[in-house]
C-alpha angles and dihedrals in degrees: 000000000000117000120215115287151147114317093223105044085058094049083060100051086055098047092049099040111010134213113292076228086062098043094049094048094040092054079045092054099048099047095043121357083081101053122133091254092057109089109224090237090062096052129117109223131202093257101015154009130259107242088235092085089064104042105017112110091195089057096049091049079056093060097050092055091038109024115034096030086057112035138090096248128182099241098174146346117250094237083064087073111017100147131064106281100009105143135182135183132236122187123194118188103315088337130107140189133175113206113196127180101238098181130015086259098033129072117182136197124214124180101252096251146098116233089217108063098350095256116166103244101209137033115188127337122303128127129270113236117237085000085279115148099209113180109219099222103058108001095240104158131220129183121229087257086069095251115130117232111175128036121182108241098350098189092065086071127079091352084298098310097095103140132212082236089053086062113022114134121274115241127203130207112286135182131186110221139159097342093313131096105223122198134200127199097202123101087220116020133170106287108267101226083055093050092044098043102090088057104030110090091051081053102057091040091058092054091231086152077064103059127107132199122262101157135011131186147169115208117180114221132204093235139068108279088244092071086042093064093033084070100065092043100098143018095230089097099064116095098039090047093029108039096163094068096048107036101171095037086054097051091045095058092039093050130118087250136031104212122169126338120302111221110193097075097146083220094072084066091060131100126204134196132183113208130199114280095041094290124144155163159163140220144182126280129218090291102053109130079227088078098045101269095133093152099134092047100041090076103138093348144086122278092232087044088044100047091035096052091049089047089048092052080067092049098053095037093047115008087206133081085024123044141202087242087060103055086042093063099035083059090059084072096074114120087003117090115116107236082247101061137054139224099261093049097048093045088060091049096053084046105055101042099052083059081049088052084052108035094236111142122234137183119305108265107248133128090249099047089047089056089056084068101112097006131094143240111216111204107194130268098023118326109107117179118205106189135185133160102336085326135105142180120208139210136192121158122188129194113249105249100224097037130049086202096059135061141162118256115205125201123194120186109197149182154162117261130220108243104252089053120107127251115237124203110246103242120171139233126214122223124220097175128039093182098055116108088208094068115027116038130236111276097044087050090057105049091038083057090076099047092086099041091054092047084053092053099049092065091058107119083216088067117069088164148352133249120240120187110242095231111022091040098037097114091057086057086041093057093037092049094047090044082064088060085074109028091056094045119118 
């Protein structure tokens, strides 16, 4: 695993060696991603991707067939089902499974449908009583186990002989990981534990498994829900989409004149990696604001007022990742921090020992996990993680099934628990309105705002591809280039 450090150096190690992600999918590309069956306007390029990927119907239906037929998906959070028989639905293209919690240790996942009629089961999420699976139409009765137990005038069927094998419920690949239950269509599919190993250790450290749900919603957005995601990959779009949080940055490049080269963007402080399997991430380096460098805000102001104004900014713009719980202890610090110590330090500290005080469990204390504060884990095809001290926000975009253009944007705001603290059931709330301050905060208003426009842009008959800059977008290469791993197998 890669610990935090300088950005250029690791741009030139890059240059000079490249990821083992890039040499397998540039071998990949030459030998196939030209063939005679691979339109130009789906191809991933060295430095860019053809717009068709985005607008294209045809490609969309081909990830359908070769992608999500194929793929480890997060198909639901465990909260979503904590008690025996709870059960919830998840719906991918014209797909739909229904994941219920059969025992207090065992969570299971069904294809949606009746064998008799073809009926979807479930809608929703709810709880089967008695643990019985009842379809509405005819009656006919599963246990949670999948094995049918009840069928309306059996000897109708099969001259009588019909079976409860002939109709028991038919059950996908689950696993149970970090907090998510993740489903795979595919009879044999690569082993879990080998798809989730570049990313699972950060994963662990972080304490994901820990979190627990405090707010849930699904927002529709006006793009594919490749641009949705896109839009998360890097920090380089900050200060023009979020000019609150970087205030100079923001009036240098809205100024009348662009003169020299500004030097404070926030982005040039941030590290990315690509992983196998199409993972991916990035994370804060020694000045991140995160860690207590709060050099370029504390101008004429306290460090503590300095560092807890900007990370209020994020309260009040996301209430998720940071809290309200955690300004409110970093301002205790004011006037309190020992000559030998310094502001970053001793917010950790206080940090870390009121979750002692209240037995909630928080990321393993180590230089690498606390550069992950204010960074993301991208967990190929369309989970993203973005952690910070026992928080975490959470991302999961799916493409609409009917509309290439449109697409559903999940939000999960998450955290650790003391132990005494009850354990709420996640339930979602659907947005109507993405552009209603009432119900989506600020800074994902504010990010979700450019979706459209983008969508907009790529069917424009002047674009045949789009840029992407070779160090600060290449998760979003690295995720193109692996989903052509599937869409080009045989």
């Amino acid at each position: 695993m890669v610990g935090p450090h300088d950005k250029r150096q690791h741009m030139q190690e890059i240059a000079m060696s490249g990821s083992s992600q890039n040499s397998k999918v540039t071998a990949l590309s030459s030998a196939s991603g030209s063939g005679p069956d691979w339109p130009e306007r789906w191809k991933t390029l060295e430095h860019g991707i053809r717009v068709g990927r985005y607008v294209d119907e045809d490609f969309a239906q081909l990830e359908y067939d070769k992608l999500w037929s194929k793929v480890w998906q997060a198909a639901a959070r465990v909260d979503e089902i904590p008690a025996v028989n709870d059960f919830t639905t998840y719906e991918i293209g014209d797909q739909s499974v229904f994941l219920v919690r059969s025992d207090a240790d065992t969570i299971k996942a069904y294809h949606n449908v009746c064998p008799h009629r073809g009926t979807a089961l479930t809608e929703g999420a709810g709880t089967f009583d008695h643990g019985n699976i009842i379809c509405p139409f005819h009656g006919w009765r599963w246990d949670t186990e999948g094995a049918n137990h009840y069928i309306l005038a059996r000897e109708e069927f099969k001259n009588g002989e019909l079976c409860a094998a002939d109709v028991a419920l038919k059950e996908l690949q689950c696993e149970v990981y970090a907090g998510f239950v993740f489903i795979n269509f595919d009879s044999d599919p690569q082993p879990f534990d080998e798809f989730i190993a570049p990313v699972r250790e950060l994963c662990d450290d972080l304490n994901i498994g820990e979190m627990r749900h405090y707010w849930w919603k699904s927002i529709p957005v006006d793009s594919n829900w490749k641009v949705a995601q896109e839009a998360f990959f890097e920090g380089y779009h900050v200060p023009a989409t979020h000019p609150q949080l970087e205030t100079a940055a923001a009036d240098f490049i809205y100024g009348e004149k662009i003169e020299g080269e500004f030097e404070e963007y926030n982005h040039h402080n941030v590290a990315y990696d690509t992983f196998d399997n199409g993972h991916g991430r990035f994370y804060a380096g020694k000045a991140s604001n995160y860690q207590g460098n709060v050099k370029r805000f504390a101008i004429n102001k306290d460090p503590v007022d300095a560092m807890a104004d900007r990370l209020q900014l994020l309260v009040d713009g996301m209430d998720a990742q940071v809290l309200q719980a955690d300004v409110d202890l970093l301002r205790t610090l004011k006037g309190n921090i020992p000559e030998d110590s310094n502001l970053g330090a001793e917010y950790v500290r206080v940090l870390y020992a009121d979750a002692a005080e209240k037995e909630r469990p928080m990321p393993k204390l180590t230089p690498e996990i606390l550069s992950m504060w204010g960074g993301m884990i991208f967990i190929f095809p369309n989970l993203l993680i973005l952690p910070q001290a026992g928080n975490a926000m959470i991302y999961r975009v799916r493409p609409h099934p009917e509309d290439v253009n449109r697409s559903t944007f999940e939000i999960y705001s998450t955290r650790t628990l003391p132990a005494a603290a009850p354990r709420e059931r996640a339930v979602v709330e659907v947005v109507d309105n993405p552009d209603d301050p009432d119900q989506v905060y600020l800074i994902p208003r504010q990010d979700l705002g450019n979706l459209k426009r983008i969508q907009k842009g790529l069917h424009s008959r002047s674009i045949r591809q789009v840029w992407l800059a070779s160090y600060n977008e290449k998760i979003i290469l690295g995720m193109h280039q692996e989903m052509d791993t599937y869409l080009q197998a045989e």
